[in-house]
Backbone as a printed PyTorch tensor [residue, N CA C, xyz], in Angstrom:
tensor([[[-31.4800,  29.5760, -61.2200],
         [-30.0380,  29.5140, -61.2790],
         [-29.5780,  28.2370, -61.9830]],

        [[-30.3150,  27.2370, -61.6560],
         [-30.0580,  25.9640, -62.6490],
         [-29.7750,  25.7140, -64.0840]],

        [[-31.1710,  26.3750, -64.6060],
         [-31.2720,  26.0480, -65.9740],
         [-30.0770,  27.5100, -66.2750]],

        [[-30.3470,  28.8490, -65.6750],
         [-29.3390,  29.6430, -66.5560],
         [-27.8360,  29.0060, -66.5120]],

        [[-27.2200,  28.1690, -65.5790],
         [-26.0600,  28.1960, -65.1980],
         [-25.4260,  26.7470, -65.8740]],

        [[-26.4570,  25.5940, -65.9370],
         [-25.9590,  24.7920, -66.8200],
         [-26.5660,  24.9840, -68.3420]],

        [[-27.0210,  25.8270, -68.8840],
         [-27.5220,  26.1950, -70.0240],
         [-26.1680,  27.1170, -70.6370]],

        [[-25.2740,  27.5550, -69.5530],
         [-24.3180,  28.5150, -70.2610],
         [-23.3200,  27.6950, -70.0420]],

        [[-22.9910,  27.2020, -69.1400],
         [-21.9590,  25.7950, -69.0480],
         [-21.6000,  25.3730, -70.3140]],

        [[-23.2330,  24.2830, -70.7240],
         [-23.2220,  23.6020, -71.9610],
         [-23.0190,  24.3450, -72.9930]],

        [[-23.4460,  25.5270, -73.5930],
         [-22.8660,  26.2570, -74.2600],
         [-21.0310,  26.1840, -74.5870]],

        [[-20.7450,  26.8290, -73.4850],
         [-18.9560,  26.9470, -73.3740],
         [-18.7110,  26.0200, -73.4280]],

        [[-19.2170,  24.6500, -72.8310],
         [-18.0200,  23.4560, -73.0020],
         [-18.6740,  22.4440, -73.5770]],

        [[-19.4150,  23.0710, -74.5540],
         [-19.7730,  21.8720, -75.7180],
         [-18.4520,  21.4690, -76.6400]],

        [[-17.4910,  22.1320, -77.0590],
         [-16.7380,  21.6120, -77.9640],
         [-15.9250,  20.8700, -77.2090]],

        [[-15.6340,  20.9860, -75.8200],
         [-14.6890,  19.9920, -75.1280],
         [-15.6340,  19.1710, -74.6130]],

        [[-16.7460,  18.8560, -74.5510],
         [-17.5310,  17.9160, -74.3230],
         [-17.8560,  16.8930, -75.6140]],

        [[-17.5590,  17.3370, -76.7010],
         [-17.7090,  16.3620, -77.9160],
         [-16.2960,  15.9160, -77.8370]],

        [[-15.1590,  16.7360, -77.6690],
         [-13.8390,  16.2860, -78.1160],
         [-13.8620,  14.8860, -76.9500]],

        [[-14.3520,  15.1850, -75.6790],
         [-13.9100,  14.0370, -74.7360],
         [-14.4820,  12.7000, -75.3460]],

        [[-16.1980,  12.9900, -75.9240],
         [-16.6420,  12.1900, -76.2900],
         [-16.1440,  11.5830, -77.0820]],

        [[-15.4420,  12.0790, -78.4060],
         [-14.9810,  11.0720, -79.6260],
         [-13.5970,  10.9870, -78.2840]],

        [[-13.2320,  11.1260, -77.5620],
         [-11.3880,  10.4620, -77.2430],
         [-12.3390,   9.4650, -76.1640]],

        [[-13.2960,   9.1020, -75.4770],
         [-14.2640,   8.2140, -75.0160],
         [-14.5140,   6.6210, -76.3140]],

        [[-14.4410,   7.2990, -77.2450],
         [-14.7440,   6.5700, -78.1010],
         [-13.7460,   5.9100, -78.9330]],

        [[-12.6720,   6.5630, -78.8560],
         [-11.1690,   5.8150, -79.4440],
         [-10.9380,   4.9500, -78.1390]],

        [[-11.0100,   5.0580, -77.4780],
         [-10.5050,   4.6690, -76.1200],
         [-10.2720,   3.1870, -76.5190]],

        [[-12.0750,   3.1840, -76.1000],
         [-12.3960,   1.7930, -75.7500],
         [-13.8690,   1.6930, -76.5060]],

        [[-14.3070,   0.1400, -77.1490],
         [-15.4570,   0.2820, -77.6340],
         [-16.7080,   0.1580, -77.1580]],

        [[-18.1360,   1.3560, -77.4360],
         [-18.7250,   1.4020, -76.7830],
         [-19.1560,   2.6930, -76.8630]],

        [[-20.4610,   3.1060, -76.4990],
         [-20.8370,   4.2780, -76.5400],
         [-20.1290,   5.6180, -75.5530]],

        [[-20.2230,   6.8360, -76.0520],
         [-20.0390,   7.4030, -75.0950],
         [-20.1610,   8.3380, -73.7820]],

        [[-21.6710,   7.8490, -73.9340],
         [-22.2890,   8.1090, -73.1590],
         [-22.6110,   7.0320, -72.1760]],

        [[-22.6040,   7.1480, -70.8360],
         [-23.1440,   5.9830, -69.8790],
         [-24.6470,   6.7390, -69.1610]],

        [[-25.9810,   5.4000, -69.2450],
         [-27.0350,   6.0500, -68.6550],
         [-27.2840,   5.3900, -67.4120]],

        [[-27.8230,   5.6020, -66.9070],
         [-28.3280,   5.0620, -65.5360],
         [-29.4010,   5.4720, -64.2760]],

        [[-30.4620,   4.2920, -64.0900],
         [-31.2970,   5.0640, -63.2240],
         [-31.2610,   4.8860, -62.1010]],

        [[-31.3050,   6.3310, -61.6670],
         [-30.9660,   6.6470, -60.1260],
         [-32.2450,   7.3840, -59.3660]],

        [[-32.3400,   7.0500, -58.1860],
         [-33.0890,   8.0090, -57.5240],
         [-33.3390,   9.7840, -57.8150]],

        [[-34.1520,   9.8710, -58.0090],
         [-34.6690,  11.4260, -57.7290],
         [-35.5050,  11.6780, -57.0870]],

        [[-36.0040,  13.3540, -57.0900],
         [-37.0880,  14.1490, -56.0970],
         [-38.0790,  12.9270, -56.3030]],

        [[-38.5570,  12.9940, -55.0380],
         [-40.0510,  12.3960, -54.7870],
         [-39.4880,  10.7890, -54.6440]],

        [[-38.4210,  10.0040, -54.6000],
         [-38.0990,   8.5870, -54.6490],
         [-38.5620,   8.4680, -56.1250]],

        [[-38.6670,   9.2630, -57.3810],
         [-38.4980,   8.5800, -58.4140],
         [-37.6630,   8.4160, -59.2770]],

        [[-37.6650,   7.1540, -60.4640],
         [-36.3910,   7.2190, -61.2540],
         [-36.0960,   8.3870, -61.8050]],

        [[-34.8940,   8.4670, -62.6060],
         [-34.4970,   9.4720, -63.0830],
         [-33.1540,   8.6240, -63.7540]],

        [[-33.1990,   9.3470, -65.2740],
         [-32.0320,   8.4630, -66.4080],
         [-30.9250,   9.4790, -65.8780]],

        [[-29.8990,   8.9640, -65.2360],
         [-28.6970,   9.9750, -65.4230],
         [-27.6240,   9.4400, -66.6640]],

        [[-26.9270,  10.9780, -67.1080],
         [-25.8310,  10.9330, -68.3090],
         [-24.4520,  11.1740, -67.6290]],

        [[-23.4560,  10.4580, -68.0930],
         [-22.1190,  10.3320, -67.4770],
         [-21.4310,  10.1900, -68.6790]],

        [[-20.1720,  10.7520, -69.1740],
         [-19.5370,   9.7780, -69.9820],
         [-18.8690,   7.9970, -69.5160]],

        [[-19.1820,   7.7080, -70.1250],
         [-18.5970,   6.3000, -70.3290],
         [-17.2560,   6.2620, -70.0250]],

        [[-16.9150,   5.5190, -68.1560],
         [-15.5450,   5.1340, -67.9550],
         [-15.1360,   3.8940, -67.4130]],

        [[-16.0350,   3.4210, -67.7950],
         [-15.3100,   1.8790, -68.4770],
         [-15.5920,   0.9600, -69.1040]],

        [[-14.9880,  -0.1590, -69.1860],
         [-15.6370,  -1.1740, -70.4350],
         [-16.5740,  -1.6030, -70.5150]],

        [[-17.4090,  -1.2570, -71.7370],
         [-18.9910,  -1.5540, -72.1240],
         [-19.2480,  -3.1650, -71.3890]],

        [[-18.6970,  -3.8930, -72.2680],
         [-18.6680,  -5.3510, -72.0500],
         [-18.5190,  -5.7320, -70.1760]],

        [[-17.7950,  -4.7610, -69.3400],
         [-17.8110,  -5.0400, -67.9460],
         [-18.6780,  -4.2820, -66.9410]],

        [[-19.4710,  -3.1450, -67.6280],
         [-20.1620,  -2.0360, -66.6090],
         [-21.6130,  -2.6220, -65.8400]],

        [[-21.6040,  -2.2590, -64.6650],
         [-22.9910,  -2.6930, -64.2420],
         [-24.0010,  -1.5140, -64.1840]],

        [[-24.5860,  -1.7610, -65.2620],
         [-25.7490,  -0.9100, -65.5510],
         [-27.1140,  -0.5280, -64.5330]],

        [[-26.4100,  -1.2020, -63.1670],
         [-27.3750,  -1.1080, -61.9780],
         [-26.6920,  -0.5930, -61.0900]],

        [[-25.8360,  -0.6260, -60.9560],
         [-24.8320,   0.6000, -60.2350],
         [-24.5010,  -0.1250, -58.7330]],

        [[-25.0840,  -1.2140, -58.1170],
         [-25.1090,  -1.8090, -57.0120],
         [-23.4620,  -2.3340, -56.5200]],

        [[-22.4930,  -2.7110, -57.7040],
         [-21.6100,  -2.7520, -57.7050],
         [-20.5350,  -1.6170, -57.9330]],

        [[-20.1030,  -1.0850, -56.8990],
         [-19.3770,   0.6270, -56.6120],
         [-17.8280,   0.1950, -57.4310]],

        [[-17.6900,   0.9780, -57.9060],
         [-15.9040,   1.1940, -58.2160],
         [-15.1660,   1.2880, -57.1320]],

        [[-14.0530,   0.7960, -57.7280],
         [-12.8620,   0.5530, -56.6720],
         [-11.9980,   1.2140, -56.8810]],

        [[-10.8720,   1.8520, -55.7730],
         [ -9.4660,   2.1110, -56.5920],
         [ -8.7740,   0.8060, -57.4140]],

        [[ -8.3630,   1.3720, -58.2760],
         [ -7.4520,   0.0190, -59.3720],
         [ -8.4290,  -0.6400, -59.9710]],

        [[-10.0320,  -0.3790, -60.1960],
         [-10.5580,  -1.4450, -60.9410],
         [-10.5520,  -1.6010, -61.8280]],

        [[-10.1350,  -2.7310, -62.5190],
         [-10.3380,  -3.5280, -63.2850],
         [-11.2940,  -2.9840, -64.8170]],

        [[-12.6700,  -2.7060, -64.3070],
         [-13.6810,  -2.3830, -65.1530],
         [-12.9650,  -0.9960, -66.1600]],

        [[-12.2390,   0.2160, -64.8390],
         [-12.1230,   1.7280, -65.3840],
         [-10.9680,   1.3340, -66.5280]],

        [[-11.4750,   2.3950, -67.8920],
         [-10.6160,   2.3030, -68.7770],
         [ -9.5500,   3.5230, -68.5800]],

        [[ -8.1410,   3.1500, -69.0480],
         [ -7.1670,   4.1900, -69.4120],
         [ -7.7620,   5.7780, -69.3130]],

        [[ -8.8290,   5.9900, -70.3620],
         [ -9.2990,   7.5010, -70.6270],
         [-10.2730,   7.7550, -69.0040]],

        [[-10.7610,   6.6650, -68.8430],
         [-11.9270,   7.0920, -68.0740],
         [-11.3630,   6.6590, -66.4850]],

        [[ -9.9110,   6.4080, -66.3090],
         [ -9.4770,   6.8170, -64.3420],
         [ -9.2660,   8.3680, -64.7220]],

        [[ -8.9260,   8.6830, -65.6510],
         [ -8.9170,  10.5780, -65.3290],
         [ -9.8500,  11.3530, -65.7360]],

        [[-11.0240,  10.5830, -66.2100],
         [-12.1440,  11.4400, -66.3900],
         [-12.8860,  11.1720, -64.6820]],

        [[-12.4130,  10.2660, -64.3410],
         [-13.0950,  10.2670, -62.5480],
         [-11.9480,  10.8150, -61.9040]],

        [[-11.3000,  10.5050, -61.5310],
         [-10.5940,  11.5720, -61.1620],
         [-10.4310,  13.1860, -61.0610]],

        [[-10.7560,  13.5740, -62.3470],
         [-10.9810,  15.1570, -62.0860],
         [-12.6480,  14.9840, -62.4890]],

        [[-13.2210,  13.9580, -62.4610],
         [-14.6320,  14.2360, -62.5320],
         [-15.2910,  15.2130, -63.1910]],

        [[-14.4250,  14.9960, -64.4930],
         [-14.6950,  15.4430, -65.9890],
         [-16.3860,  14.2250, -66.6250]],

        [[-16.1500,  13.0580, -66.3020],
         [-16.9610,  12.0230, -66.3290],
         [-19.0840,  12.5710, -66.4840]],

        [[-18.5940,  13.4000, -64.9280],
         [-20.0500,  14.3780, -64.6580],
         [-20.7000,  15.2540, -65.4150]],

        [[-19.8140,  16.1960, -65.9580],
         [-20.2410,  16.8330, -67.0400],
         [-21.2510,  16.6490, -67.5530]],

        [[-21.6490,  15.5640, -68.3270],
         [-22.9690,  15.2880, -69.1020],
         [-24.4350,  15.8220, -68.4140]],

        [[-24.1350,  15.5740, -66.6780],
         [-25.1670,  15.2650, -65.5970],
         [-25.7320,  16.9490, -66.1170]],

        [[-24.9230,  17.6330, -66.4110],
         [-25.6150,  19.4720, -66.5100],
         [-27.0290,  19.4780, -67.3220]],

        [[-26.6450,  17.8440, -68.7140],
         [-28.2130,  18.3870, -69.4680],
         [-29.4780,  17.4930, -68.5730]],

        [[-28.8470,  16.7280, -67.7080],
         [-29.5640,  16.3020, -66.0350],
         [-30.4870,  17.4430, -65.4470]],

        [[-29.6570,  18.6830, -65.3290],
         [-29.8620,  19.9320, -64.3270],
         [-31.0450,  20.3040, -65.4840]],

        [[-30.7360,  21.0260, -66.5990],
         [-31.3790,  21.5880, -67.7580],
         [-32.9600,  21.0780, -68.3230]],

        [[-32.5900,  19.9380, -68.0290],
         [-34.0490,  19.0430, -68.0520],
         [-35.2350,  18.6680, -66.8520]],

        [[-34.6470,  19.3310, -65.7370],
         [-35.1760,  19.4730, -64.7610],
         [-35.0510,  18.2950, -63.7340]],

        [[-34.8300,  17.3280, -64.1660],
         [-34.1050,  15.8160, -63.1380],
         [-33.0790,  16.3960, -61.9710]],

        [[-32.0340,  17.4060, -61.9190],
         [-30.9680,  17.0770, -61.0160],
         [-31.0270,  18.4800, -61.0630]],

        [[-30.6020,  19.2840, -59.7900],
         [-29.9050,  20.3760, -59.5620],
         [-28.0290,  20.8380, -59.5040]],

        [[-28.0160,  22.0750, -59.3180],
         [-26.2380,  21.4270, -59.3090],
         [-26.0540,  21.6250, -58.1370]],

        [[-26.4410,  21.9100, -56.9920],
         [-26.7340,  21.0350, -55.4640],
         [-27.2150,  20.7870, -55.1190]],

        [[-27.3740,  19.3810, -54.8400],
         [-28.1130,  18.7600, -53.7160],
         [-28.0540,  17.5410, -53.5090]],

        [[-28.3920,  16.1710, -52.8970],
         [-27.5740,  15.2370, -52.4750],
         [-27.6080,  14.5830, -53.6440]],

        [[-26.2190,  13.6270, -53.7790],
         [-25.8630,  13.1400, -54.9160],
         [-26.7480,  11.8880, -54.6830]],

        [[-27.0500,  11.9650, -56.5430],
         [-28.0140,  10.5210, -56.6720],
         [-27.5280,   9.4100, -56.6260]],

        [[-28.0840,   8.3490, -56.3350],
         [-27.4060,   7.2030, -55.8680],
         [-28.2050,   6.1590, -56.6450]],

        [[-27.6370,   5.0460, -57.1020],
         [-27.9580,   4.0740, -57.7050],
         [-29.5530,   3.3350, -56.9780]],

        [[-30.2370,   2.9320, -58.1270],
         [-31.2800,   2.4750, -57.2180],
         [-30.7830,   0.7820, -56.5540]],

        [[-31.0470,   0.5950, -55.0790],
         [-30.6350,  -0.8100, -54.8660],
         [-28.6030,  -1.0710, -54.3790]],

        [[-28.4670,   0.4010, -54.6440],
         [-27.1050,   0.6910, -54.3140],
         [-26.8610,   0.3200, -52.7090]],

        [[-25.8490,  -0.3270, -52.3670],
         [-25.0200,  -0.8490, -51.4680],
         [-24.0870,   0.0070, -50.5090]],

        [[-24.0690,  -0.0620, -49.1250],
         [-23.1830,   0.6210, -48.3590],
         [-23.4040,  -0.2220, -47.3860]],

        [[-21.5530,  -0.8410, -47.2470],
         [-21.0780,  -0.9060, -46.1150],
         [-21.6900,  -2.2560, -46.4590]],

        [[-22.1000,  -3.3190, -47.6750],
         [-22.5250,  -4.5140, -47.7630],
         [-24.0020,  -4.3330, -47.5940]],

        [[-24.7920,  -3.4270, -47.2070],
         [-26.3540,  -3.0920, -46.8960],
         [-27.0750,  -2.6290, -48.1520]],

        [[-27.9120,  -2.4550, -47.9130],
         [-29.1180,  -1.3290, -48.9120],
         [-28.7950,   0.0590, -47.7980]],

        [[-28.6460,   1.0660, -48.3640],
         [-29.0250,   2.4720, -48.3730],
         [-29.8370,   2.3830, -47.0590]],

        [[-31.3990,   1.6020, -47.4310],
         [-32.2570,   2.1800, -46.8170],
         [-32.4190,   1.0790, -45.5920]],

        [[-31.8890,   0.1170, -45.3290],
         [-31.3650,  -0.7830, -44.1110],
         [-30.5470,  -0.1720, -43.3450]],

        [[-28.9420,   0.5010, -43.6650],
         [-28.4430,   0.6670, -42.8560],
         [-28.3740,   2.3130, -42.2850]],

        [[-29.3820,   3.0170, -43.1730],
         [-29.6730,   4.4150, -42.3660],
         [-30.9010,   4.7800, -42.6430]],

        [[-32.1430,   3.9570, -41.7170],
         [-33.6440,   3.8760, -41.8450],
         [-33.9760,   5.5010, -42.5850]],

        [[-33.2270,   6.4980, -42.2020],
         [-34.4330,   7.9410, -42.8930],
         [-33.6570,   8.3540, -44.2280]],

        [[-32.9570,   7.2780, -44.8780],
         [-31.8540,   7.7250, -46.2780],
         [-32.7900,   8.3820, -46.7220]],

        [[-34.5480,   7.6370, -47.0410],
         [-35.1200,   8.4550, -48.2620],
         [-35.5150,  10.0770, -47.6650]],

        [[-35.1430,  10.6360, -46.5320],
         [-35.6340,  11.9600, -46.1550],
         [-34.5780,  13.0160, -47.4900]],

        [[-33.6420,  12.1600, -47.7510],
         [-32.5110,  13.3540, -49.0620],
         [-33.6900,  13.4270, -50.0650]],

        [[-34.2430,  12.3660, -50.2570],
         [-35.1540,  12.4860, -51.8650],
         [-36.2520,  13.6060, -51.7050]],

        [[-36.8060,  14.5060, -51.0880],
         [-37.0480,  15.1770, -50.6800],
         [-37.0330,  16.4640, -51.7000]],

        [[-35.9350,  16.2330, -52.1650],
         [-35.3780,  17.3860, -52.9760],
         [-34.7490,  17.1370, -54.5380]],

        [[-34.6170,  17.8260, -55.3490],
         [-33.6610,  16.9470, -56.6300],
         [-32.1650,  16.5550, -55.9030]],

        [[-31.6480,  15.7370, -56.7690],
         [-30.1210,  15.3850, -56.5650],
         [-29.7220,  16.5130, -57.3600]],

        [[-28.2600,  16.5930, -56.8900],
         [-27.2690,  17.3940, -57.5230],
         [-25.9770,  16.8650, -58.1930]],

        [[-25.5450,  17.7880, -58.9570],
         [-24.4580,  17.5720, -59.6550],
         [-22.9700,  17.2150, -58.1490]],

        [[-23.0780,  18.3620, -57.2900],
         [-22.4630,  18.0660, -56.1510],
         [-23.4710,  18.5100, -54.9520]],

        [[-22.4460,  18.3770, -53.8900],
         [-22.9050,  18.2420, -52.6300],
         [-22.4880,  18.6850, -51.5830]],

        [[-22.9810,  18.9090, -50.1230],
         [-21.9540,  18.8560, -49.1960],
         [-21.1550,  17.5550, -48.9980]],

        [[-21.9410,  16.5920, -49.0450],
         [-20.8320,  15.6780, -48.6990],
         [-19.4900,  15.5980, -49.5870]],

        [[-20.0500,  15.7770, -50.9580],
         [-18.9730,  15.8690, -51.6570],
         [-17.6750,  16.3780, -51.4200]],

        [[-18.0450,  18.4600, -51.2400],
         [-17.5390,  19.1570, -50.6120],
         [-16.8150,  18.3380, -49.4070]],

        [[-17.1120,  17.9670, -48.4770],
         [-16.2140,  17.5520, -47.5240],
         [-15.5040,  16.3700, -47.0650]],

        [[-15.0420,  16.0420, -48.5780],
         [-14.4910,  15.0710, -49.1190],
         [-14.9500,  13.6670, -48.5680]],

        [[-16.3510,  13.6370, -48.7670],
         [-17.1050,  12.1280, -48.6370],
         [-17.6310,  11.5450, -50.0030]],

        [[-16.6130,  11.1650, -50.6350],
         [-17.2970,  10.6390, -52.2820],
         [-16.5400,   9.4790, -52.3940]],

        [[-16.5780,   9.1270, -53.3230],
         [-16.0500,   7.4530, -53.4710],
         [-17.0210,   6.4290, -53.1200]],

        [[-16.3240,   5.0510, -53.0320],
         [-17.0880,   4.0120, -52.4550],
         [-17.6210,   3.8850, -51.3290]],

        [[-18.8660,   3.1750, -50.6650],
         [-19.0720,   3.6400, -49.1650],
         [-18.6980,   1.9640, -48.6380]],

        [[-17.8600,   1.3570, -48.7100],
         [-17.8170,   0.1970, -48.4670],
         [-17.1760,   0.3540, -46.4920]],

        [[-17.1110,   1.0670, -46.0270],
         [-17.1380,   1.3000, -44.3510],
         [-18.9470,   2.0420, -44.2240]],

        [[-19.1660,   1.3430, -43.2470],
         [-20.4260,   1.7320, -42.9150],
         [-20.4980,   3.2330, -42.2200]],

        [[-19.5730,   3.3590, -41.5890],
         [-19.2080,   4.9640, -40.9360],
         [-19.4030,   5.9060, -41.9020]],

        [[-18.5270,   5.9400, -42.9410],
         [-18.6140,   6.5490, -44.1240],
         [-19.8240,   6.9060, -45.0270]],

        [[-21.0200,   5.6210, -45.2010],
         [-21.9030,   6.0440, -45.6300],
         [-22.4730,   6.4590, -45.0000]],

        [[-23.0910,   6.3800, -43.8530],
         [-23.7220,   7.3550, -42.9300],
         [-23.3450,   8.4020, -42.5850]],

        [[-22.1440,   8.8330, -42.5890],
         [-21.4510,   9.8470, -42.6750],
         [-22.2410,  11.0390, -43.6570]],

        [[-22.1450,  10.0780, -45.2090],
         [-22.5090,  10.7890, -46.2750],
         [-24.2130,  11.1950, -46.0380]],

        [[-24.8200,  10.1590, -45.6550],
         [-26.3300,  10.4460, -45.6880],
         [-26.5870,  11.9760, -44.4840]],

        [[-25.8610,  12.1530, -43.0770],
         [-25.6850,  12.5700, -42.4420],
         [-25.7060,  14.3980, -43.2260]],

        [[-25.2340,  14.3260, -44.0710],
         [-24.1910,  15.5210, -45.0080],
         [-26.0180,  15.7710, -45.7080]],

        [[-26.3650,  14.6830, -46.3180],
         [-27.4500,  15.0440, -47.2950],
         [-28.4970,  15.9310, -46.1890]],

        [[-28.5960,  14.9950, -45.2500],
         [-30.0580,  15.3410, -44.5970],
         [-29.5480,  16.7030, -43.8740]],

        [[-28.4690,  17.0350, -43.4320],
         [-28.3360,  18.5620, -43.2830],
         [-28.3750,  19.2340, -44.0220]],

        [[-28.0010,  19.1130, -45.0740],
         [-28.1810,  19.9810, -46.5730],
         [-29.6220,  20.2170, -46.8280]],

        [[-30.8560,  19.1180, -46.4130],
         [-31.8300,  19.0040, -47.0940],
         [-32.8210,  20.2240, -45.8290]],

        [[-32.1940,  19.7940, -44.6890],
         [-33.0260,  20.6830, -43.1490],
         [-32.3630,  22.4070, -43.1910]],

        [[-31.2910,  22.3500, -44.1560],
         [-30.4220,  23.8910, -43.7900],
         [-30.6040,  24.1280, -45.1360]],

        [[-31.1400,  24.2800, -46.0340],
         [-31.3390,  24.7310, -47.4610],
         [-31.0630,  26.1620, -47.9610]],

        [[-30.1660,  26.5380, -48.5490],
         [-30.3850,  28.0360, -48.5670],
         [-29.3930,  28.1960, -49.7890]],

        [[-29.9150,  29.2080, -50.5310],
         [-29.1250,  30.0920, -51.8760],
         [-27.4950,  29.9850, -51.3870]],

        [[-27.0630,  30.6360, -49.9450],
         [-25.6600,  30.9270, -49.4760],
         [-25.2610,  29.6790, -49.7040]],

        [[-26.2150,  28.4570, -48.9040],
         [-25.4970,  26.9180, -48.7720],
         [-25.2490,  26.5270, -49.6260]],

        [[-25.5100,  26.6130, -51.4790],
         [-25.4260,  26.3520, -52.4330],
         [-24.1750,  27.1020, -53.0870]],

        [[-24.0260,  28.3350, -52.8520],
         [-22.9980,  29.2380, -53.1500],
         [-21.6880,  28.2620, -52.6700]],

        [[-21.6960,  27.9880, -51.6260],
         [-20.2850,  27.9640, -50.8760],
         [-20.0690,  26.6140, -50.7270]],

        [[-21.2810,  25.3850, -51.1950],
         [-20.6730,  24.4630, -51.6760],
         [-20.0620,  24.3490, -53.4130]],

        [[-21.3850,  25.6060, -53.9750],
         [-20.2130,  25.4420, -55.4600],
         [-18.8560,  25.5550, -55.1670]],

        [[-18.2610,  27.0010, -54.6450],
         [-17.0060,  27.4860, -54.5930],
         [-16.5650,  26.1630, -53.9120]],

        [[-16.7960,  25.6770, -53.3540],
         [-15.8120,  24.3820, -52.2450],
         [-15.8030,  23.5770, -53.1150]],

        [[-16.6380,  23.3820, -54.3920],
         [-16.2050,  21.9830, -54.8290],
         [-15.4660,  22.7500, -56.3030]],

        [[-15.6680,  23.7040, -56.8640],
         [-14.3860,  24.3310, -58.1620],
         [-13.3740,  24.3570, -57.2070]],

        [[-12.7900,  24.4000, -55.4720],
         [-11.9420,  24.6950, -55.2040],
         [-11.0550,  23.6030, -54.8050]],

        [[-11.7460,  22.4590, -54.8660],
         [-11.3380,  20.8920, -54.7290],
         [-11.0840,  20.7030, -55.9670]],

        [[-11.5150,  20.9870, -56.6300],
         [-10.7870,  20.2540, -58.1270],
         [-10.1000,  20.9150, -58.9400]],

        [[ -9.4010,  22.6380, -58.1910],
         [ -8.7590,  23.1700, -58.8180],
         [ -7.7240,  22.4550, -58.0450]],

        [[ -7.7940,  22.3250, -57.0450],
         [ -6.4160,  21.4600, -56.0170],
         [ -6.1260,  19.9700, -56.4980]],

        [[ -7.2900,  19.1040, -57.0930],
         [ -6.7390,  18.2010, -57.8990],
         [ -8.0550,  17.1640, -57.3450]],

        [[ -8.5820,  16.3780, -58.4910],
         [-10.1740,  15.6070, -57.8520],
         [ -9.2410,  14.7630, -57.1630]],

        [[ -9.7790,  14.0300, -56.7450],
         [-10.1790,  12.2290, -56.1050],
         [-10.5290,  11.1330, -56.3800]],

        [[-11.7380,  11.5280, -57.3470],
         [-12.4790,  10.3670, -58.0230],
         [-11.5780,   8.8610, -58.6730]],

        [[-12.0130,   8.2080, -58.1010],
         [-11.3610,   6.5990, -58.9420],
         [-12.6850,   5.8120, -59.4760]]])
């Protein structure tokens, strides 16, 4: 279901995936593509693709430092490419290449921070999600746990979401978090 489903994706929204790219690229200067390595299956790296939303010259290419609402770093084009999390898109030739699924727990920066901690300090079994590929989305996503995890409740919250996802696995569970998350962003994203 992966490769057919972001293989036809990329297809259809290749021409609005170049158009974002060159309006990525008027924006602000800088490529428009953003890479970054994140956890995958098995605890290994994995290059993820994002478009580029914010300034080259300010991005932390280690991801340890989370976005904020109002930051500073996000450019003009790229608060509404997070926001409707147009930004993700790229992550499909992620799925296609075999690195990421389009569910399963979202990848996370390696060395990434919650709640002022490491990941794997403040919820000893985080690495039980790696288990599986990351996904494009998630349950947690789905149930509106995305953003920064700077409350410790919250990220555990989120890890909480993965490791049920990862113990309850199923074709349906994947179904009905796709539909939950086209149905969140037909209602309007979140992302900052």
């Amino acid at each position: 279901m992966d490769i057919v489903v972001s293989a036809t994706a990329l297809v259809f929204l290749m021409p609005f995936l170049l158009f974002v790219a060159v309006l990525v690229r008027l924006d602000s200067p800088g490529p428009a593509l953003f890479t970054q390595d994140r956890w995958g299956e098995g605890c290994r790296r994995i290059r993820i693709f994002k478009f580029r939303s914010m300034r080259s010259d300010l991005c932390d290419k280690s991801g340890i430092r989370q976005t904020t609402e109002q930051d500073p770093r996000v450019t003009r084009l790229g608060a509404i490419l997070r926001r409707t999390n147009i930004d993700e898109l790229p992550q499909l030739f992620n799925v296609l290449r075999g690195d990421m699924s389009l569910v399963g727990p979202r990848c996370h920066a390696i060395g990434m921070l919650a709640g002022g901690l490491p990941y794997e300090v403040l919820v000893p079994e985080y690495h039980r999600r790696h288990v599986m590929r990351p996904g494009i989305t998630g349950l947690a996503q789905m149930r509106g746990l995305r953003g920064p995890t700077g409350r410790r409740a919250k990220a555990r919250a989120r890890i909480a979401c993965d490791l049920h996802y990862v113990e309850n696995f199923s074709i349906w569970l994947d179904l009905r978090i796709l539909v939950g998350t086209l149905l969140a962003e037909i209602r309007g994203g979140s992302g900052f």
